[in-house]
N, C-alpha and C positions, 0 to 999 in steps of 0.2 A: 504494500500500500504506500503511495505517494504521500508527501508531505504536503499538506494545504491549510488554507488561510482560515478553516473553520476547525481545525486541532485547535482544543485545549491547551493552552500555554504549560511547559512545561514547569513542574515543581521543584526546580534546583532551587536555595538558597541562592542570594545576590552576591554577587562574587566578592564584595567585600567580606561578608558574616561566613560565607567559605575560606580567606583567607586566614578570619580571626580564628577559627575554629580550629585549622589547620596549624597556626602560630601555636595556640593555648595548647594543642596535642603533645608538640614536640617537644615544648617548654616542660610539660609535664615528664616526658618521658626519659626527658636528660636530667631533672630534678630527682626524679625515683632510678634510674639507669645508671647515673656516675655515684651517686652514693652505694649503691649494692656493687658496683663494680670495687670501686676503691674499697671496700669492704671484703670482699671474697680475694679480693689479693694481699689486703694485709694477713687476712686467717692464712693465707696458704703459703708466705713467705714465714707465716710463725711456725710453722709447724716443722718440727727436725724431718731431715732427708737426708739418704746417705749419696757421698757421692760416687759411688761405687767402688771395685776394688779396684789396688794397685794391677798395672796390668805386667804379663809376669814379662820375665828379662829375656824373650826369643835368643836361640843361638844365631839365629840368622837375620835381625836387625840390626842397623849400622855398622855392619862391615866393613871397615878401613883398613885394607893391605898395605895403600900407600896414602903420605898426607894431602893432602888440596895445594894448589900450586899458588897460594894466596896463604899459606901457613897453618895454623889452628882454630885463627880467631876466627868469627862469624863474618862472611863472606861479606854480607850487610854493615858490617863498622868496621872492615876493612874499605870498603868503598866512601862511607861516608866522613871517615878518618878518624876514628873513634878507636880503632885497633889497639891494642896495648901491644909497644914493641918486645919484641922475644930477645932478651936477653942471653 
């Protein structure tokens, strides 16, 4: 059915008292929303947690037959000049 000039005018709210309504929701929702948020993360940073175990000492992680051609120190403060010279 075609839309014509003898429809009933629709029932929507005036788009202003839809915008208020819409404002007062979210207003609402961030009033009740950020307090249970900041709430549930303080409970859950209080509560002990482990951080799991030491992980064991693989034979075959960091394998170094020979040294780095930059020495011992960290590749990273050797470049940024931070290195401690080897006496």
């Amino acid at each position: 059915s075609a839309f014509t000039a003898t429809d009933p005018p629709s029932r929507a709210p005036p788009p202003s008292l839809a915008l208020a309504a819409n404002t007062n929701m979210w207003r609402n929702v961030t009033f009740v929303g950020l307090p249970c948020i900041v709430g549930l993360t303080a409970y859950i940073f209080s509560q002990a947690h482990h951080h799991g175990s030491e992980q064991p000492a693989y034979s075959y992680l960091q394998i170094r037959t020979k040294e780095f051609p930059w020495g011992k120190a960290n590749l990273f403060d050797v470049l940024s000049g931070k290195a401690k010279s080897e006496e």
